[in-house]
N, C-alpha and C positions, 0 to 999 in steps of 0.2 A: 504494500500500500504506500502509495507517495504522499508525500505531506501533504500535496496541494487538497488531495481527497482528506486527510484528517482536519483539515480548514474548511472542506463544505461541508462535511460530516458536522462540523462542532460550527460553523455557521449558519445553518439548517436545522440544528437543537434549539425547544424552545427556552433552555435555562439559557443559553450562550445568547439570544437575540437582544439587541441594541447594541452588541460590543461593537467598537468602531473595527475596521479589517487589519488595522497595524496589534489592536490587542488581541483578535484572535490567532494572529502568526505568533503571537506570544506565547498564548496556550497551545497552537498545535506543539512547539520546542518542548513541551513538557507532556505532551501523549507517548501514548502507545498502542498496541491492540494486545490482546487477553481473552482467555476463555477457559469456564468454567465448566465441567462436568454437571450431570444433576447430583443434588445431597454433597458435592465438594463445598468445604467453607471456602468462602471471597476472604473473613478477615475474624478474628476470634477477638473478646473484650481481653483487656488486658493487653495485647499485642500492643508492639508498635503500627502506626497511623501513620505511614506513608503517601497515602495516596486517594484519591477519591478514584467515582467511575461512572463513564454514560453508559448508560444499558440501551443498544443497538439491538438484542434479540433476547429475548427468554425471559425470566423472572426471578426475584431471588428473596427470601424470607429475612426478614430483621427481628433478632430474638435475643431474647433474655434468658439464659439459666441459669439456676440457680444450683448447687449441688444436691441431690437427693430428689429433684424434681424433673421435669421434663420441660424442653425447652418450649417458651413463651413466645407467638409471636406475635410482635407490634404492628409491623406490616409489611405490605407484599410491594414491592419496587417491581416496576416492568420497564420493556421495552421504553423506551423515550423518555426514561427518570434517572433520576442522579444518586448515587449510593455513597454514604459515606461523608461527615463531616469533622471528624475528629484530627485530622491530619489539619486543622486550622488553627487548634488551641493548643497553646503545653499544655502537657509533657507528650503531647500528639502520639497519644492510645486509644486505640479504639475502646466505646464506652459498651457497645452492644456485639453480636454478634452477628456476621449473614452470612446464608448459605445458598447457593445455590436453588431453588426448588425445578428448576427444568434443566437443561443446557442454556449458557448464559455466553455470549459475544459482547464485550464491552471493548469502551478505550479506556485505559488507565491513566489521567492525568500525576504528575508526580507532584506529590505535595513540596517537599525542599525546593523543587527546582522551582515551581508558581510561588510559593511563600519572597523567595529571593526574587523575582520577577515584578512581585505586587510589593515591596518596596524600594522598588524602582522608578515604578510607574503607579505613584499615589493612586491614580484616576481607577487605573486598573483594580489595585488592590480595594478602592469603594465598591466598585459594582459587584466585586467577587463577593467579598461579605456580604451587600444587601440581599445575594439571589439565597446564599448560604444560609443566612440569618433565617430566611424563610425555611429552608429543609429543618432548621433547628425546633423551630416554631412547628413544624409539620410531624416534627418526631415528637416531640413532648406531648403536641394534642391525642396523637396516635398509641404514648404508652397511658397517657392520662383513660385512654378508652377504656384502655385493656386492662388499666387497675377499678375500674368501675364494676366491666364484667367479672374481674376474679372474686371483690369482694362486694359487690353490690353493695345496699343500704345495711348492712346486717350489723355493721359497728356501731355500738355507742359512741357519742358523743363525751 
């Protein structure tokens, strides 16, 4: 695959859309392609948080386990969504788990290398947090779900 296709590829996503064409030759320097088996983890909690990822084909689960339990999931990431925000913040560890649920085709954007890039380019490093801040927001509401379904109303106050 030649850069110029990881530049339509990630100019053509709708997280990447508004970036001007000089920032997204910025992030194609930090792609990659990638792919996942179905049931292979993408990234384990605890791990280090390298890297985010555009999911191009498949789907993959975002889960919580816990030891003695069975894994929880948050929610299901597919084709045209972005996986992964933890490669943003220190100590850039993943805080969740994902796995695979089908065969999964993604580009791997490389955190170090976009971290170093976005302060470079202030403008850059804005637009990347604001889209960011939203998957952040999008995972919280998503586990906030899932602790409502586990424990419903049945806590006292």
């Amino acid at each position: 695959m030649t850069i110029e296709t990881f530049e339509r590829i990630l100019g053509e996503h709708p997280f990447f859309q508004g970036l001007a064409a000089p920032q997204l030759q910025t992030l194609v320097g930090c792609a990659s392609n990638v792919t996942f088996d179905a049931g292979e983890f993408i990234f384990r909690a605890g791990e280090p948080a390298n890297q985010f990822y555009v999911l191009r084909h498949g789907r993959a689960a975002v889960q919580i386990t816990a030891p003695g339990h069975e894994p929880v999931t948050i929610e299901t990431v597919t084709e045209g969504e972005v996986l992964g925000w933890s490669w943003l913040f220190a100590p850039y560890k993943w805080h969740f788990d994902a796995r695979a649920g089908t065969f999964v085709r993604a580009l791997a954007l490389d955190g170090a290398c976009l971290r170093g890039k976005c302060e470079k380019d202030p403008e850059l490093g804005r637009r990347v947090m604001e889209r960011f801040a939203q998957v952040v927001v999008q995972r919280l509401e998503a586990t906030q779900l899932q602790l409502l379904d586990v424990y419903g109303d049945t806590r006292p106050l």
